[in-house]
N, C-alpha and C positions, 0 to 999 in steps of 0.2 A: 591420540584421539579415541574416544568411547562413541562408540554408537549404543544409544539406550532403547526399547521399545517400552519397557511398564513405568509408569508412576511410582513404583515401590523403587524400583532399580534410580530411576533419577533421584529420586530424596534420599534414599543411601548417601549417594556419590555425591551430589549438593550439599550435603549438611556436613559432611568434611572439607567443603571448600570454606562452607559458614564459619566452622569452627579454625580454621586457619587466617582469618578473617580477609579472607579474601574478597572481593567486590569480582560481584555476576553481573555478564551484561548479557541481554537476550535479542536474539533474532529471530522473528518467527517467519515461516515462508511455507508455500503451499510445493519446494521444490524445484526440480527441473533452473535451477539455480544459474544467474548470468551474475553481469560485473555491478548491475544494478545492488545485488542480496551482497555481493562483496564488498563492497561499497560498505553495507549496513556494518558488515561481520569489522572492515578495518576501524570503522570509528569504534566500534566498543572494543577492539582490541587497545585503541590508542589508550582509552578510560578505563578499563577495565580487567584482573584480573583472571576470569574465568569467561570465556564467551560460549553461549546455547544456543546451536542453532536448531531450531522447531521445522520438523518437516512433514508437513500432512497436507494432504487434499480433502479442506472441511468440507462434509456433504451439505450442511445446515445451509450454507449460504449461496447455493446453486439452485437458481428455481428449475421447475422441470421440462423447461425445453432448452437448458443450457447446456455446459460443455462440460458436464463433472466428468460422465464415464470417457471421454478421449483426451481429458487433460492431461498434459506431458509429465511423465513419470521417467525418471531414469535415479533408483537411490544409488546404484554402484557410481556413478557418474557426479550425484550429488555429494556423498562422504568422501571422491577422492578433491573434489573444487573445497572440502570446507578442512579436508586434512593440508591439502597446500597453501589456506588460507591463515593455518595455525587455529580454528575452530577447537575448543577445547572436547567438547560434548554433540554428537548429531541427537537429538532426539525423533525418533521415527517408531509413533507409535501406527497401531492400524485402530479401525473406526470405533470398532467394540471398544477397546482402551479407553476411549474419551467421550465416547457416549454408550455404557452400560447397558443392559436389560434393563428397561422401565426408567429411563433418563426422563425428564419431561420439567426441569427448570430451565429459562431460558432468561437473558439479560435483553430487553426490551431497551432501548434507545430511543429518545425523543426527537425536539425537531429537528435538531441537524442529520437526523436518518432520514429526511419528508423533500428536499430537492433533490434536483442532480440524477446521481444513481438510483438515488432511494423513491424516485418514481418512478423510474422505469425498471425496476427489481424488486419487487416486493419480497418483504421477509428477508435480503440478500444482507442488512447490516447487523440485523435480529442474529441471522447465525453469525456474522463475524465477531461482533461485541461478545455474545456466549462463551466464543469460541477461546478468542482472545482471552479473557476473563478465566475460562478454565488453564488456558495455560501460564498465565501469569500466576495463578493458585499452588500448580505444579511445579514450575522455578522459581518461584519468586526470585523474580534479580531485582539486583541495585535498580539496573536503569534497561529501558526494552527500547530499540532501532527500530523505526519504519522509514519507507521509503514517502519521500513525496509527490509522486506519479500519485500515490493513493490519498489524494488531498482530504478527501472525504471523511476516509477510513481514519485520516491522524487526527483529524477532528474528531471525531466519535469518539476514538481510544482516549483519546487527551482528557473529553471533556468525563467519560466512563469512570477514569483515573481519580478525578478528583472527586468524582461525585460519591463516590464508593470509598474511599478515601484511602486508597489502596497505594501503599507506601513504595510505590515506584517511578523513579522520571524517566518522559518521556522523550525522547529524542527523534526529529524529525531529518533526516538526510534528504541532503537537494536531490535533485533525480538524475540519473545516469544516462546520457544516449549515446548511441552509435556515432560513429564519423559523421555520417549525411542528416544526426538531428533527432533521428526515429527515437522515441523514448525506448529506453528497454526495457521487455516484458515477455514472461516465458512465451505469450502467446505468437509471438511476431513468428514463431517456425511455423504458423498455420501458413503463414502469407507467400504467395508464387513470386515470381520475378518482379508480374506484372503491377501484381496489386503490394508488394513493398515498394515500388517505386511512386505509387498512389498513394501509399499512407506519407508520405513525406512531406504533403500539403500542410498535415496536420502539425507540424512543428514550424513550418514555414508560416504560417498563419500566427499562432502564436508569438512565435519571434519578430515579425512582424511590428504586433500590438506592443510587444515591447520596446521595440524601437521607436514606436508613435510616443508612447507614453513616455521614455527616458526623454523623451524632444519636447514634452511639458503638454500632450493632450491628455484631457481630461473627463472627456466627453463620452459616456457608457456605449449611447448607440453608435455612435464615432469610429472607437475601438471598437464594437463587434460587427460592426460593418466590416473593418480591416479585415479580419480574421475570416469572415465570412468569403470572401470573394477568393480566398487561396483554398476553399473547399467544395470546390465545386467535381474535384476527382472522385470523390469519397462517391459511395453506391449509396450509404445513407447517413443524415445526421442526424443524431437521437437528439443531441443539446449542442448548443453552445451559449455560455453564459458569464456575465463579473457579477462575483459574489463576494460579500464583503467575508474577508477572511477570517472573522473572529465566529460570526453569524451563520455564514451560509444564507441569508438571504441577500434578496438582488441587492446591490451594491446604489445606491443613491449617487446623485446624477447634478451636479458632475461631482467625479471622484473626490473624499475629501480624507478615507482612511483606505488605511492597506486593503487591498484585493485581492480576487484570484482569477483568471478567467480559465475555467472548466470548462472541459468540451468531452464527450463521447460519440465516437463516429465506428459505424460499419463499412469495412474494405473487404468483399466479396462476405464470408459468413462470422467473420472475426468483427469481433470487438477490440476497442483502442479506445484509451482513456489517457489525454494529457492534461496539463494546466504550466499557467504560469503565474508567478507572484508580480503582483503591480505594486511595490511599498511606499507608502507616503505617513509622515511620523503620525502618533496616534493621537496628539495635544496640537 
């Protein structure tokens, strides 16, 4: 395994995988890497070739009373999970590297940045789609891995992809949790005893709706009542919502296409972002 920091050093190394014609798959991550990011790395190992995993903590998409400067970093920790994961490439640039002296292009995202997150984080999908976008520019792979904890973000990337017509597929991985349900996310080492066993609600509640719905209800306020009454632990809830999955907006009543129900809740100073897929065929 290669740990890379510059743009010039990865297209080197790249363009000899090209030229052997290899298939790249990419993984990009903000780090501090669980089974969730391995996850991503096994499926593009299964399809692919060469796999990239992307490790930065983008500033672009952290507004200013977030958590960018205590965000969990550990790269010696991260290269030895992506070299036992058989990870071909770490890329680990630092900030200058991808945002220059006098940087000031930015990938602007429409309505599917405007629910969900993208009201209560301004600017926060602004920097992820840039972000994204500059690093799909610098590996271009076959195909790029996300997670679906980030429902939001694979919608943007997805729809980003095609709009721009950027000859990559997208691959969406179910989401990984813990034994007791917890989605995994670097963040969950913010959380004590007390308040991991609080955030527990938040999968309970979803699983929950899923159970209502496999048993044929249909009913939007229905199901978010369900889920509602398992969150009553949580200190605050920013959202909870069924959003039609193609769309991102509210999901029409009663259910008649696939869904998602999105939720963001505060457990002591942390944020947690889960969902879950409601699928009903699209004809």
């Amino acid at each position: 395994m290669q740990t890379i920091t510059t743009v010039a050093e990865l297209r080197r190394v790249l363009a000899e995988a090209r030229k052997a014609e290899k298939r790249i798959g990419f993984v990009p991550t903000m780090g501090y890497l669980h089974d969730g990011h391995l996850a991503l790395v096994e499926a593009s190992r299964a399809k692919c070739d060469v796999t990239v995993v992307s490790i930065f903590v983008n500033p672009t998409q952290f507004g200013p009373n977030e958590d960018l400067s205590t965000y969990p970093r550990d790269l010696l920790r991260d290269e030895q999970l992506s070299r036992d994961a058989g990870v071909a490439v770490v890329f680990a640039p630092d900030a200058d590297e991808i945002y220059p002296a006098q940087f000031e292009s930015f990938i602007e995202p429409g309505e599917l940045a405007k629910p969900l997150c993208g009201a209560f984080r301004p600017g926060h999908f602004r920097g992820v789609a840039t972000v994204v976008c500059k690093l799909f520019n610098m590996v271009q792979p076959d195909v790029a891995y996300f997670g679906q904890k980030d429902f939001q973000q694979c919608a943007i990337v997805c729809r980003m992809a095609a709009d721009l017509n950027l000859p990559i597929e997208i691959v969406t991985v179910p989401i990984v949790r813990e034994p007791d349900g917890l989605a995994m996310s670097s963040r969950n080492r913010y959380l004590c005893a007390d308040q991991r066993r609080r955030a527990l609600s938040i999968s309970r509640g979803l699983f929950d709706v899923a159970d209502k719905f496999q048993s044929g209800e249909r009913d939007v306020e229905k199901l978010t009542a369900i889920a509602k009454k398992h969150l009553t632990t949580l200190d605050r809830l920013q959202y909870l919502e069924i959003v039609d999955a193609d769309t991102l907006k509210p999901a029409e009543n009663p259910l008649r296409r696939t869904a998602a129900l999105c939720t963001a809740a505060y457990v002591g100073s942390t944020r947690l972002i889960d969902n879950v897929i409601l699928p009903l065929p699209t004809s």
